[in-house]
TIDRENMI-689089 format. One record per residue (C-alpha): residue number from 0; residue in three letters; x, y, z. Coordinates in pm, 1 decimal. Example, Ala and Ser with C-alpha at 12.3 -4.5 7.8 and 13.67 -1.06 7.14 Angstrom:
% TIDRENMI-689089
0	Ala	1230.0	-450.0	780.0 $
1	Ser	1367.0	-106.0	714.0 $
//
This chain:
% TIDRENMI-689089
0	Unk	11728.0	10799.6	12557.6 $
1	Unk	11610.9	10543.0	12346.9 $
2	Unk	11298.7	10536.3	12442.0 $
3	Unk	11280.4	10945.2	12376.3 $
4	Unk	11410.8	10909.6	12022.9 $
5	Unk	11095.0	10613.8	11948.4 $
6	Unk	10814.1	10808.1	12126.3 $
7	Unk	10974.9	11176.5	11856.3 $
8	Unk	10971.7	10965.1	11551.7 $
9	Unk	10614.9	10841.5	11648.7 $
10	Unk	10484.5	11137.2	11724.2 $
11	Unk	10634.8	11275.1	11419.6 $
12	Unk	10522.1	11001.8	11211.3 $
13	Unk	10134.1	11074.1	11355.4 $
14	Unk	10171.3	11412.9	11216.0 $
15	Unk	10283.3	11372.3	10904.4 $
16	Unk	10024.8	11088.3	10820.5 $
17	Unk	9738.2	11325.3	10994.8 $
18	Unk	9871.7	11627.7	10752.2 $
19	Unk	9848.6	11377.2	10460.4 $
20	Unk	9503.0	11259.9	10571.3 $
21	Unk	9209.0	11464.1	10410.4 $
22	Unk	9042.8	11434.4	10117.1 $
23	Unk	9013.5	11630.5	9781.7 $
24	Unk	8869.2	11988.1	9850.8 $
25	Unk	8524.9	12101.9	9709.9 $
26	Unk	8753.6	12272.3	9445.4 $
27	Unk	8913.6	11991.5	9355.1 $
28	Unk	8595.3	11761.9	9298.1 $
29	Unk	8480.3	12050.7	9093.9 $
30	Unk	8760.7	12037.7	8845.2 $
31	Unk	8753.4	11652.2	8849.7 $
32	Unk	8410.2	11629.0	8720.9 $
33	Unk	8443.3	11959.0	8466.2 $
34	Unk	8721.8	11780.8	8313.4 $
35	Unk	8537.3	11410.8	8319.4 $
36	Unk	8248.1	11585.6	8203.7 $
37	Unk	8405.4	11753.4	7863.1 $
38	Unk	8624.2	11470.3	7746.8 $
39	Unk	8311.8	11264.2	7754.5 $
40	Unk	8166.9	11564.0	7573.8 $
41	Unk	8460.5	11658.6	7327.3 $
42	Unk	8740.7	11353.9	7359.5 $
43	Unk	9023.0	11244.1	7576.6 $
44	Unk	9239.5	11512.4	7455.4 $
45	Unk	9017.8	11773.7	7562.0 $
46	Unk	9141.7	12038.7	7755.6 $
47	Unk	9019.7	12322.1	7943.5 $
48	Unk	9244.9	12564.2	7699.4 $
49	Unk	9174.6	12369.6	7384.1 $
50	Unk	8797.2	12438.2	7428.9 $
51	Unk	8877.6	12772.5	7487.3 $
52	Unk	9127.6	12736.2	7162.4 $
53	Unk	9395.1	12935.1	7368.7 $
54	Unk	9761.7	12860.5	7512.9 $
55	Unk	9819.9	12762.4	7869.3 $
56	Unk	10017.8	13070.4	7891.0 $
57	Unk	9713.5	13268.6	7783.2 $
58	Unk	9654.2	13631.6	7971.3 $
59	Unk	9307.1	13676.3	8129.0 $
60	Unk	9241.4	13886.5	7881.6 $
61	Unk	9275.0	13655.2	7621.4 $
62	Unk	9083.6	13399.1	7808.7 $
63	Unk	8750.5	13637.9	7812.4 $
64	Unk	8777.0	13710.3	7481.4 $
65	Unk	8776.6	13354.4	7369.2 $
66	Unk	8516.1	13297.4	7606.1 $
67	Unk	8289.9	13584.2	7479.0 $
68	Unk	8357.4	13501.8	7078.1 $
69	Unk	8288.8	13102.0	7151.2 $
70	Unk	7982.0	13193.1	7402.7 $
71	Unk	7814.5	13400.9	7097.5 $
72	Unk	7880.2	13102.1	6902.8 $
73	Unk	7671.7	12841.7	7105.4 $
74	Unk	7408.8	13045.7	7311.5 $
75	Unk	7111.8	12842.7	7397.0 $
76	Unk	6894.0	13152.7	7193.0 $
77	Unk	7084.9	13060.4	6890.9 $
78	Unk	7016.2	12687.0	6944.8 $
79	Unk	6665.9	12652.5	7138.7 $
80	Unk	6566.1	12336.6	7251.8 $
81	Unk	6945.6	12148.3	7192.2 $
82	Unk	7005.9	12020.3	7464.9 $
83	Unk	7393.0	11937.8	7417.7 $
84	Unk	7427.4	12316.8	7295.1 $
85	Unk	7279.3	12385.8	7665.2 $
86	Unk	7513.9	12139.0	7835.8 $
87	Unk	7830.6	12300.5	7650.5 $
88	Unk	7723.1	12658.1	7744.4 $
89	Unk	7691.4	12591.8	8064.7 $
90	Unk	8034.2	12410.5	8065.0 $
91	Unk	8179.2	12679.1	7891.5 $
92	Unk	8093.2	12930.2	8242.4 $
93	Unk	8251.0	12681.7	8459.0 $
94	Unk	8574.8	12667.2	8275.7 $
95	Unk	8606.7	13037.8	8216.4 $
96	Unk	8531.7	13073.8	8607.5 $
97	Unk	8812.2	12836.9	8726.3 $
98	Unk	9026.2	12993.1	8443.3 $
99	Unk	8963.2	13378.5	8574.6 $
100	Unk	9059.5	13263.6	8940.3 $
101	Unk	9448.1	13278.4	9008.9 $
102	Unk	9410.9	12985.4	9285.4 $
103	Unk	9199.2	12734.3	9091.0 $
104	Unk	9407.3	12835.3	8751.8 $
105	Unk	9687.5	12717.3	8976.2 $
106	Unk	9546.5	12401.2	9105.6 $
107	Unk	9336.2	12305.0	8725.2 $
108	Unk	9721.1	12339.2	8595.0 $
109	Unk	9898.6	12124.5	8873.6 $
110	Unk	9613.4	11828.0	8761.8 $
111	Unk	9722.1	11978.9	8360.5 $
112	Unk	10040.9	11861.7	8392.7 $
113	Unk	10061.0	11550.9	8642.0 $
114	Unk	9718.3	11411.4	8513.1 $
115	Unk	9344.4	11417.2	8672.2 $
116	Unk	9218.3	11147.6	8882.1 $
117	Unk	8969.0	10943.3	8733.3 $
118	Unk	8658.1	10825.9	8920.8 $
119	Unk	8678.2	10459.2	9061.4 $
120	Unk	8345.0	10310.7	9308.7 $
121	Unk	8264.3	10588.7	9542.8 $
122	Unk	8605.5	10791.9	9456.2 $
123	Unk	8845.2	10883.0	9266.8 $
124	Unk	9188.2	10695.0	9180.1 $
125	Unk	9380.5	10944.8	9366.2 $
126	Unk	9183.9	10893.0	9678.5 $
127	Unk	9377.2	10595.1	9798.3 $
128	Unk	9713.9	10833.2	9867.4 $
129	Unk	9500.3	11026.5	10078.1 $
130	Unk	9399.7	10733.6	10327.7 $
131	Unk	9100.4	10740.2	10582.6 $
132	Unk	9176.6	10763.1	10970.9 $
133	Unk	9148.9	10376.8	11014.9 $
134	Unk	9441.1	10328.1	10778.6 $
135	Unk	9646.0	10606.6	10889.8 $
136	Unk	9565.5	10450.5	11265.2 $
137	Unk	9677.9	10100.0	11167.7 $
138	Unk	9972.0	10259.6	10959.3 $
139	Unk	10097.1	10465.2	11234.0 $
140	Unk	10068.4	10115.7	11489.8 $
141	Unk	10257.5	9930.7	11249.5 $
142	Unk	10559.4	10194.9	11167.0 $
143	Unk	10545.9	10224.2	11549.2 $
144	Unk	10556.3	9842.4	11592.2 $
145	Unk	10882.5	9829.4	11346.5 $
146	Unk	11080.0	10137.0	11491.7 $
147	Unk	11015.5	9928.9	11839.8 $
148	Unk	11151.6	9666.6	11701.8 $
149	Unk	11438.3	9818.4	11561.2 $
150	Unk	11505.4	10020.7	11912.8 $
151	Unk	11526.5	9626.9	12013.8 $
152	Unk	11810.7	9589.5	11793.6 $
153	Unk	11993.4	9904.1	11901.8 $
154	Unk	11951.3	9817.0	12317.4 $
155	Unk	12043.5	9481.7	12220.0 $
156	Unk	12374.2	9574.3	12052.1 $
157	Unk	12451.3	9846.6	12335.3 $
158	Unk	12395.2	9558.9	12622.5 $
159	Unk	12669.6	9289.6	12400.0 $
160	Unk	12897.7	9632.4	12399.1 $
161	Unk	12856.3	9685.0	12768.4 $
162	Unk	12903.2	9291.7	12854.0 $
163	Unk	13210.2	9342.9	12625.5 $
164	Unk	13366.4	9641.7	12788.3 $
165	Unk	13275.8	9460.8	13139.4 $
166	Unk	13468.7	9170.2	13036.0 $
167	Unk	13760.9	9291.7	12904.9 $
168	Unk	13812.0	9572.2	13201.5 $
169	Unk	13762.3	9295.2	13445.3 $
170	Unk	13994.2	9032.8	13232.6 $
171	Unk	14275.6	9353.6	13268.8 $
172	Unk	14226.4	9369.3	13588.3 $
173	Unk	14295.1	9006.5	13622.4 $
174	Unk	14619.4	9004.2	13457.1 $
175	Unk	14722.2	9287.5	13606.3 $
176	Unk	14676.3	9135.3	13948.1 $
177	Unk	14821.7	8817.9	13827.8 $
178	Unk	14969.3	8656.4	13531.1 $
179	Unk	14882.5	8316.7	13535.7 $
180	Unk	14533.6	8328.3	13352.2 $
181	Unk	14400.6	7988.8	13448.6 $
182	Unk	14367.8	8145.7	13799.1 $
183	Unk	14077.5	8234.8	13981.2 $
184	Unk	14087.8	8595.1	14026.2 $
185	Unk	13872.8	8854.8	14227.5 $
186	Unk	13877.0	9160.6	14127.2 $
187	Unk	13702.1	9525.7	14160.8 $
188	Unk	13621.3	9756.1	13867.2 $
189	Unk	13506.1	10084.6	13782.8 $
190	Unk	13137.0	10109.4	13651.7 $
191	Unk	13221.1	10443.2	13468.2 $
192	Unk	13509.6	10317.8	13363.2 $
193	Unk	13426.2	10034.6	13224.2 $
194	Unk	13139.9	10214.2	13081.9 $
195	Unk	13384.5	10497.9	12920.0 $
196	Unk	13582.4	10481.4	12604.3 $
197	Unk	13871.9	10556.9	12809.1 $
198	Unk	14169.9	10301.3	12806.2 $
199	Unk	14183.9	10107.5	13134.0 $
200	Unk	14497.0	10166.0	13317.2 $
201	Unk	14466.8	10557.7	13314.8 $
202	Unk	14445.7	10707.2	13678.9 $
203	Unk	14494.9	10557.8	14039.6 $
204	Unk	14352.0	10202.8	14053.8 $
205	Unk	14195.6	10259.8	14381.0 $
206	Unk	14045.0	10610.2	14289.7 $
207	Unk	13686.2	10660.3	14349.5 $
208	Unk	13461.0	10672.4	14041.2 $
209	Unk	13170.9	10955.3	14081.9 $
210	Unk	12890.6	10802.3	14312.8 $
211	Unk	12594.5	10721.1	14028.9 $
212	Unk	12463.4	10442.2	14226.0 $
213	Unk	12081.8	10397.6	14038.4 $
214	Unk	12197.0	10470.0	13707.8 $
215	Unk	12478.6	10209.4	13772.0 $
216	Unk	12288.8	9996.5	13949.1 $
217	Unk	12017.6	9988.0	13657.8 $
218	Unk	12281.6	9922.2	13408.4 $
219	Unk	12420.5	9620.2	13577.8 $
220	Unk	12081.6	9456.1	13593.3 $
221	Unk	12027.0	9575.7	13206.8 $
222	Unk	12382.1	9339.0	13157.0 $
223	Unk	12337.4	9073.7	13433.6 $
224	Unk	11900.0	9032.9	13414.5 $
225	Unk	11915.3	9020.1	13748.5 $
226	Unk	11829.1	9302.1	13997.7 $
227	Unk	12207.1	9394.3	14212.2 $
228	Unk	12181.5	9560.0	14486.9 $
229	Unk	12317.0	9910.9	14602.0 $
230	Unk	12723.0	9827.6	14638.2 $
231	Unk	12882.8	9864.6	14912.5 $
232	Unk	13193.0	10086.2	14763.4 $
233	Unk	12944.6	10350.0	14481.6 $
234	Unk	13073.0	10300.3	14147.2 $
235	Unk	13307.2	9982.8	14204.9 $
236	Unk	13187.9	9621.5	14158.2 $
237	Unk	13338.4	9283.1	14224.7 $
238	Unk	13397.7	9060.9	14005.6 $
239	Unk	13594.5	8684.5	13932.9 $
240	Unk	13779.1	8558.4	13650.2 $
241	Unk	13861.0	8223.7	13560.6 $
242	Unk	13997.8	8220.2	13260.0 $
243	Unk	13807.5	8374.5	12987.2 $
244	Unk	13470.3	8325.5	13220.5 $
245	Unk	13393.2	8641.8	13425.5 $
246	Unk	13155.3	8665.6	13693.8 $
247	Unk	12960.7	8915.4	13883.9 $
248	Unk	12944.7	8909.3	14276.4 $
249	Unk	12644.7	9019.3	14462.7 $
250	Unk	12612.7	9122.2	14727.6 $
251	Unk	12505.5	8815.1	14899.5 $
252	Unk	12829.3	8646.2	14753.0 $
253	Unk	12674.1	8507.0	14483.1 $
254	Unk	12774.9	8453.8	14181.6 $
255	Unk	12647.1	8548.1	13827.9 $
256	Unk	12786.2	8469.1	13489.2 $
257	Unk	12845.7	8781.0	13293.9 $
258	Unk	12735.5	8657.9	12924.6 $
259	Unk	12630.3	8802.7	12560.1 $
260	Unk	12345.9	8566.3	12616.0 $
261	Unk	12212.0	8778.7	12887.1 $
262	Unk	12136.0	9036.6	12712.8 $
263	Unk	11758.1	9000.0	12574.4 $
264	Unk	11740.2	8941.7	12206.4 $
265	Unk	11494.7	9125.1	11976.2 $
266	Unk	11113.0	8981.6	11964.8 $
267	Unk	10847.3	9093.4	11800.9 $
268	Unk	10672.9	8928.1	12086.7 $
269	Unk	10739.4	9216.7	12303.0 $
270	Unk	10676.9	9504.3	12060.3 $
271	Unk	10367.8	9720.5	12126.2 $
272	Unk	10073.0	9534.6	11918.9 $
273	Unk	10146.5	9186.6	12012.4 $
274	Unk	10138.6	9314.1	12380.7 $
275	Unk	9852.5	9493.3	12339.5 $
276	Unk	9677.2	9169.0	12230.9 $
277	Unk	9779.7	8996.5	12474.1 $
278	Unk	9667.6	9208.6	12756.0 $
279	Unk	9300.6	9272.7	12609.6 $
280	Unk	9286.0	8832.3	12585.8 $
281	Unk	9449.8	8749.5	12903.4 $
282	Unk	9730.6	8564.1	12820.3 $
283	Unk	10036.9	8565.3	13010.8 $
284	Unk	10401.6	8591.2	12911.4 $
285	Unk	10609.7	8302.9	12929.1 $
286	Unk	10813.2	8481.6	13180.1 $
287	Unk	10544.1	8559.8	13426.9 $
288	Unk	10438.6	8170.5	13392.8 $
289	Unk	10803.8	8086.5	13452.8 $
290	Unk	10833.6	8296.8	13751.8 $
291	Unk	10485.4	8163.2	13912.0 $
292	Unk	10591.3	7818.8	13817.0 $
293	Unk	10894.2	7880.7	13999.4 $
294	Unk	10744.4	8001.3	14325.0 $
295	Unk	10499.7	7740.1	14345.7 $
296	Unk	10771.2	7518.6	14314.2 $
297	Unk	10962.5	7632.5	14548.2 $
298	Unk	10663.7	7685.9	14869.2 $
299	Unk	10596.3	7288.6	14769.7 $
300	Unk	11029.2	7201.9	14782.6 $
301	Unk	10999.2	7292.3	15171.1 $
302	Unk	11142.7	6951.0	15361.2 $
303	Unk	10945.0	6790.4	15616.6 $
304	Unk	11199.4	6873.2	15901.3 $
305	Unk	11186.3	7226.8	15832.2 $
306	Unk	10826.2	7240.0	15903.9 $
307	Unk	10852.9	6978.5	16198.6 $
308	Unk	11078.1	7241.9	16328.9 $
309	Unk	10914.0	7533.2	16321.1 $
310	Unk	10621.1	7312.1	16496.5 $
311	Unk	10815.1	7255.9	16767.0 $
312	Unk	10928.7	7607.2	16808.4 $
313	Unk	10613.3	7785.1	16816.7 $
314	Unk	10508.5	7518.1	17010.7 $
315	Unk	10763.5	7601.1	17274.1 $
316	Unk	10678.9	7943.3	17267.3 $
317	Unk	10334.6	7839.9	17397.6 $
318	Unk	10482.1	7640.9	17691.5 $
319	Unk	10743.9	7895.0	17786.5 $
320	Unk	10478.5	8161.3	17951.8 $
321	Unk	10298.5	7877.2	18145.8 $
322	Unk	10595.7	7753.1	18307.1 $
323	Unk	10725.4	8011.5	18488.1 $
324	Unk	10453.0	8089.4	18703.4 $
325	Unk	10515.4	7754.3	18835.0 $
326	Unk	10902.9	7809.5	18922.8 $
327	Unk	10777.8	8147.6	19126.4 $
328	Unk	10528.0	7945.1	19341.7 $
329	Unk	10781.8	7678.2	19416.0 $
330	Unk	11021.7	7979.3	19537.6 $
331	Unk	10781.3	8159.5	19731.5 $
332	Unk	10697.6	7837.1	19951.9 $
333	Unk	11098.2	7777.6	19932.1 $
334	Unk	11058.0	8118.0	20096.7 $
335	Unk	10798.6	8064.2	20337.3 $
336	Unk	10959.9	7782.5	20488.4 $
//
């Protein structure tokens, strides 16, 4: 389940950093460098309505008649050979173009009120809210990375809640079976009770539990760390108290501690990244060294007398066939006589 809620919110983070990923529009840039263009012409102040000398609540009628009175006023005939007369004419079209059209009005308003970008290297200011795929990529990992991590957390606080509940169901059991608590007890509890936020004590102790043998048997090795078998009796496990010590028994008649230190703490070791990393180097976990260190160890622990022994066997094994022809000859000339 856990694992379903990460893998939504990544997914869900993706999309909303791909929606947010794309530049300025062609529209955009256009308005950018009308408005750079005539404050560097007319001052800071200057705005598309002021060189227009109308309201921003003007109607588009009003707009092309201030456009028509001010473009009588500086037409390149009137002013031949001026070249900044030129430059503000043909400003003058742009403006009353993006002015005239209803979606670029809209847009030339939004960057009126909450303030134009301004032009820094190879983009403008703005540009660095709307990041490149690389950074969204590496964003994306990383938010991943940290919502792994904190899905750590969360499994980590359900596997103390379900040594916890394991514990105290078994301790019940315990004292209900006996009352002297320095006793070693063995006792048998209910997986889905244990599991449940029922009160123990409520039904038949000996009642069968619903049969969910691999989800059971994949939460007890979530709690122990160790893989348990399929039990005997679906849905029941054994288990010994001493105390407040609890134990689980396997089915070999082992016997394993049932601790909060079992359950694996967070690491940002095993988040997705730092795996990644070390896969594409080569290097090995400590557990997987562990484990190989451990069954070196133990093919190398094998006595002497062992191997001696099996020696001996399979030499015996060889003998065996080649001796009884010989007992049949001696009892066929038994036989003969």
């Amino acid at each position: 389940m856990i694992r379903r809620i990460f893998l939504l919110f990544w997914i869900l983070g993706l999309v909303l950093i791909a929606s947010s990923v794309r530049g300025w529009d062609t529209e955009d840039h256009e308005i950018f460098d009308l408005v750079s263009a005539l404050e560097s012409a007319e001052g800071k102040s200057m705005t598309f309505y002021k060189f227009l000398n109308v309201s921003k609540s003007a109607t588009l009628n009003e707009i092309n008649k201030a456009a028509r009175k001010l473009s009588l006023s500086i037409h390149p005939d009137k002013h031949p050979g001026n070249k900044t007369i030129e430059a503000k004419f043909s400003r003058l079209g742009l403006i009353t173009a993006i002015l005239r059209d209803e979606e670029k009005r809209k847009r030339y308003n939004f960057f009126h009120d909450n303030g134009v970008p301004r032009w820094k290297g190879t983009g403008y200011m703005y540009s660095r809210w709307q990041p490149g795929l690389g950074f969204a990529v590496s964003f994306v990992l990383l938010v991943a990375t940290l919502m792994q991590y904190g899905a750590q957390h969360v499994t980590h606080r359900s596997e103390i809640t379900r040594i916890q509940r394991f514990q105290s169901a078994a301790k019940q059991a315990a004292i209900k079976k006996s009352s002297e608590k320095s006793a070693r007890k063995k006792v048998k509890i209910s997986i889905s009770k244990s599991l449940s936020d029922e009160p123990e004590g409520k039904g038949d102790e000996n009642e069968a539990a619903i049969p969910k043998s691999r989800q059971e048997r994949r939460r007890m090795q979530q709690v122990t760390g160790s893989k348990v078998d399929k039990p005997v009796n679906p849905g029941w496990i054994d288990m010994v108290v001493e105390g407040d010590d609890v134990w689980i028994v396997a089915d070999d008649g082992s016997e394993l501690p049932l601790v909060e230190s079992a359950a694996a703490e967070p690491s940002f070791q095993r988040t997705f990244i730092p795996v990644l990393i070390k896969r594409v180097l080569g290097i090995s976990s400590p557990v997987d060294n562990a484990s190989s260190t451990t069954e070196s160890s133990t093919s190398q622990d094998v006595p002497e007398s062992e191997q001696i022994t099996n020696n001996n066997n399979n030499n015996n094994n060889n003998i065996e066939p080649s001796s009884k022809p010989k007992n049949r000859a001696k009892g066929n000339k038994s036989k003969n006589n």
